[in-house]
N, C-alpha and C positions, 0 to 999 in steps of 0.2 A: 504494500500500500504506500502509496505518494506522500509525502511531508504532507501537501495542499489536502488530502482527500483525509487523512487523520487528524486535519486540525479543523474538518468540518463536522467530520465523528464527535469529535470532543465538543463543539459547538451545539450540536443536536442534544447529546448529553444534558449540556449545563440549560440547555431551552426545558426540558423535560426535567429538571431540577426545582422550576419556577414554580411559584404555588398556583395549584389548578391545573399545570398541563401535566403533571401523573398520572390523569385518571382521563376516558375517552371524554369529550366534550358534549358526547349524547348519551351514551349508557351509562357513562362512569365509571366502565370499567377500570381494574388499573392498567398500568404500565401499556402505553398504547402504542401500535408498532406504524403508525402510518400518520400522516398531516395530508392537511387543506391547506396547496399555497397559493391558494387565491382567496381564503375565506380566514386563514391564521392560525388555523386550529389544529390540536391533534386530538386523533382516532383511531379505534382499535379497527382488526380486520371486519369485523363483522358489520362496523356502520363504515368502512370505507366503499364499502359495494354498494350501498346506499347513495353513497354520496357519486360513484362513477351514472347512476341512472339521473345524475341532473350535473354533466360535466359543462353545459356552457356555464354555466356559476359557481361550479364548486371542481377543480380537480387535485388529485390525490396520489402520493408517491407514496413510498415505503419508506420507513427514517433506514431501513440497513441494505434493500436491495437498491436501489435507486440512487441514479448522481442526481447532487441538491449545488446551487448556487449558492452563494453569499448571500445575494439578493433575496433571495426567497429565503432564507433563512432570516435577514432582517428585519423582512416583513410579517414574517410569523410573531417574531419576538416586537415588535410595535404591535400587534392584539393580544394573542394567545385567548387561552380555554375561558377565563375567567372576563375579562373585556369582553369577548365575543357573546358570551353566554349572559351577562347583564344589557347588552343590548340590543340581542333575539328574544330574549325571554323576560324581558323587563314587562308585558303588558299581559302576561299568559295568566289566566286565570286561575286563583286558587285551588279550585275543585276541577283543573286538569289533570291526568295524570300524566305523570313523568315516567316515563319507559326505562328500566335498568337495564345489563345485562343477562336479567336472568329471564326477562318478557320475550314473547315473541316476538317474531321481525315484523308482521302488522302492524304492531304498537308503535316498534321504531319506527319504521316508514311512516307514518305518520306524523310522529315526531319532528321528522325532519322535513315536514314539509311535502312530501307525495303522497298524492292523493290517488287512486286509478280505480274506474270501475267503469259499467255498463247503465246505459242510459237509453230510454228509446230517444231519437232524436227525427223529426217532420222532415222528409225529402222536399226538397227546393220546388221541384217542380211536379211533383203527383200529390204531394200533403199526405203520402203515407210513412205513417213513422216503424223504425227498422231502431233492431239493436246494437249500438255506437261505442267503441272503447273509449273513454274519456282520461286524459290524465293531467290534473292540474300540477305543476312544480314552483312554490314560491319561487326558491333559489334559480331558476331558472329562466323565470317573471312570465311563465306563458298556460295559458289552458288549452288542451289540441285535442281532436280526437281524429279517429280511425275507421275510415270504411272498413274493413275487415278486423276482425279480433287477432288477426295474426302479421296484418300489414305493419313493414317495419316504418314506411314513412308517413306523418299524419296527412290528412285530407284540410287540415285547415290548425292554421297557429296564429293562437289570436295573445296578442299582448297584454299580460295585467296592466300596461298602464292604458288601455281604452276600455276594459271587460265592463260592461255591467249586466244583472240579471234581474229578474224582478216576477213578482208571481202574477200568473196573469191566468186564472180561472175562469172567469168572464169571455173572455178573449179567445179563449181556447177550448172551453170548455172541459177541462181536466184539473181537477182539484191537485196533484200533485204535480206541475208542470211548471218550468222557470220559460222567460224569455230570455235569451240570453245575447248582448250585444257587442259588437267591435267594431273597431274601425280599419275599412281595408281601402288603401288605397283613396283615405280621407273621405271616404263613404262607408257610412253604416251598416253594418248586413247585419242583421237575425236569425237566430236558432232556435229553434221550438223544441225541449226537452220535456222528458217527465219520468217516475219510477214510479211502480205498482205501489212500496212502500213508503209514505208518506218520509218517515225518521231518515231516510239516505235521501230522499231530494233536499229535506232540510239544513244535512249534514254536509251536502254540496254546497248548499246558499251560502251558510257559515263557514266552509271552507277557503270560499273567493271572498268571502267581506274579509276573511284572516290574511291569503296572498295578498289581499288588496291593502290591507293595512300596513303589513311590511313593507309594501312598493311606495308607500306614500313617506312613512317615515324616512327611508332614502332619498326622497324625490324632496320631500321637505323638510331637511331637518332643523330640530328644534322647533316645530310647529306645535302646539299643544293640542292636546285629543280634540279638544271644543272645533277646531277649524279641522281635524282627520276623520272625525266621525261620520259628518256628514258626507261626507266624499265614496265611500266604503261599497258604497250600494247606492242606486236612489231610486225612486216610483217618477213617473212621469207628470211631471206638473197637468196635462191633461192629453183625453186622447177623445176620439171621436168622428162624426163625419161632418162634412164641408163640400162643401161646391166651390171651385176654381174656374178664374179663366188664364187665357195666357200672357204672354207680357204685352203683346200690344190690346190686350183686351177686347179685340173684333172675334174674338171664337167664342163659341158658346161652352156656359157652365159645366163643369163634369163633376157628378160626385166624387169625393175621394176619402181614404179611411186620413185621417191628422195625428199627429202623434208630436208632441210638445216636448222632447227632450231637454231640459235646460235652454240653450238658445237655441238649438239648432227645432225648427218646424219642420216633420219630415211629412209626404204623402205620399199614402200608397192605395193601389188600386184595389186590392183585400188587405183585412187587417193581419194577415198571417202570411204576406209578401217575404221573402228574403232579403229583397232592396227596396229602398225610397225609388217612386219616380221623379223626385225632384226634393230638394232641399231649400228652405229659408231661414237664412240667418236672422235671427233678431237680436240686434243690438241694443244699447243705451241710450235712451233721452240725450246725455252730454253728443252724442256722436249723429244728433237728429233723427232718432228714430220714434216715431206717434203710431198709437192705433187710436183708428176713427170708425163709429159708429156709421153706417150707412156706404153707401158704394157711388162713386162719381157721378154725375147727370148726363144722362142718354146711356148708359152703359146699358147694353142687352145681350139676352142668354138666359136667364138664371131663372129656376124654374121655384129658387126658396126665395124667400121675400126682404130676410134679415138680413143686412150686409154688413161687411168687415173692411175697411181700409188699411193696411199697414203700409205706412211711408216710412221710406231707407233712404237714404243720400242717392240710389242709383234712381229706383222707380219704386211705382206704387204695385203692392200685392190687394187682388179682390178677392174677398173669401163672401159669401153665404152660408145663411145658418134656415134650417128649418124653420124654427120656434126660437119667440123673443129672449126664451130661460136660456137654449143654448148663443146664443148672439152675448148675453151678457155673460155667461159661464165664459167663453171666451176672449172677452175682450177683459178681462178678470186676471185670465191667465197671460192674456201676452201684456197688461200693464203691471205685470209681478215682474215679468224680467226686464221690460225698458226701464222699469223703474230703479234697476239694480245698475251701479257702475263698473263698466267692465274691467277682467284682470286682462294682466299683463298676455298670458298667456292664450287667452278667450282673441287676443285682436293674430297671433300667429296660426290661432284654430281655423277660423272663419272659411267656411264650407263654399265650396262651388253653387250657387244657387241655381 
């Protein structure tokens, strides 16, 4: 052995000397034969396989078979077991259980953040729903699932930092079923899921508000729960249907399903579409943007009677409402969000209308 490759041995050593990194950083086990030199930690064999099933965020060497850098050695030693582990597990709830060495690997996997199971999931284009492998990975920051139960590559990888889900019974007609949303290519798409047993759809919803929580603490740190909480998950300010016309406003009215996500106003031709046929940003009052009760003079087409104005700095949107209740329900909802000043990040989001 090399002078260089024995004074990194000794260095591994004295890292695994430090208080906390004796024992793995998930089971606890002691004396652990392997590190995360991306995440700081050391780990025994049996959560380092764990930890290779979500390798864009987490990869893992052996402390005795494996050549180790300086560098990753002094990045380990700026976090180690004990940092790491106050702040992944800073917000974990008392009556979770903590997984040892002597728990099954379930538990672990868990533990660490993998989630995987089987979901029915609504085919895009027939609305029949087929059984879907699903696997969420914090450390990874993605939810994806699998046309087939044996496919090595996903059919679709949707990033925690756009996911939302949300229970939509009404909608779907299925008591245990999520909507579940990302952004692909700055457009929306939809997934229509559900489980025969209620407790594992549930366990799913609270799986992604948990990935989601972690992604936000990184994304903002030092942000206090009061402004994270909200973030986690959210319902839809409102949804419903509407009559459109188009932007020069000589076409006539078309029903369409609305869906009021935060700013963005999405419509779709069924309520159970994959994609928006078109998107409306609603901005801020500061940035000129009004909704007005009634619809311009001469406009024709519209076969509902209630109209909706929304002015933007580029043009006006004409919306119709059946009934007076829904005209005011909506003009409710989009003076909730003009009313709001926008962030920072809300002016580099702004949708393709």
């Amino acid at each position: 052995m090399s002078s260089d490759q024995e004074r990194i041995r000794e260095r591994i050593k004295e890292l695994l000397r430090k208080p906390g990194n004796g024992n793995c950083a998930d089971c606890e086990v002691a004396d652990p034969e392997w590190a995360s030199y991306t995440l700081g930690v050391f780990v025994c064999h049996s959560c380092s396989g764990l930890h290779r099933n979500i390798a864009q965020i987490s990869k893992v060497k052996s402390l005795l078979l494996d050549p180790w850098s300086y560098s990753e050695l002094e990045f380990i030693d700026s976090v180690g077991n004990n940092a790491a582990k106050a702040k992944y597990e800073q917000i974990v709830p008392a009556f979770y259980y903590r997984p040892t060495s002597k728990d099954c690997i379930l538990l672990n996997a868990s533990w660490i953040s993998y989630r995987e199971g089987s979901l029915w999931k609504r085919g895009r284009d027939n609305g029949q729903y087929l059984s879907r492998k699903f696997i969420l990975t914090e450390r990874e920051g993605v939810l994806k699932y699998f046309n087939k139960h044996d496919a090595r590559e996903p059919k679709a990888i949707m990033k925690l930092s756009t996911v939302n889900a949300t229970f939509q019974p009404s909608k779907t007609g299925i008591s245990h079923g999520l909507q579940i949303t990302y952004l692909k290519d700055n457009s929306t798409r939809n997934i229509f899921v559900y489980h025969e047993d209620g407790k594992e759809i549930v366990d799913w919803f609270n799986a992604i508000r948990g990935a989601r929580y972690h992604y936000l603490q990184v994304a903002f740190p030092g942000a206090p729960n009061s402004e994270l909480l909200p973030k986690l998950t959210r319902n839809y300010i409102k949804e419903g249907y509407m009559e459109k016309t188009g932007p020069k406003h000589t076409e006539g009215f078309k029903k369409r399903w609305f869906t009021m996500d935060d700013r963005r106003l999405m419509y779709f031709k069924d309520p159970l579409d994959a994609y928006a046929r078109g998107e409306v940003f609603i901005g801020s009052k500061e940035n000129s943007y009004t909704v007005l009760p009634g619809l311009p003079a001469n406009v024709q087409g519209t076969h509902w009677p209630f109209g909706i104005t929304i002015v933007t700095p580029d043009r006006k949107f004409l919306f119709a409402c059946e009934t007076a209740e829904d005209q005011k329900a909506w003009m409710a909802a989009f003076q909730i969000v003009i009313s709001r000043p926008m962030l920072p990040q809300e002016y580099a989001g702004k949708p393709i209308n």
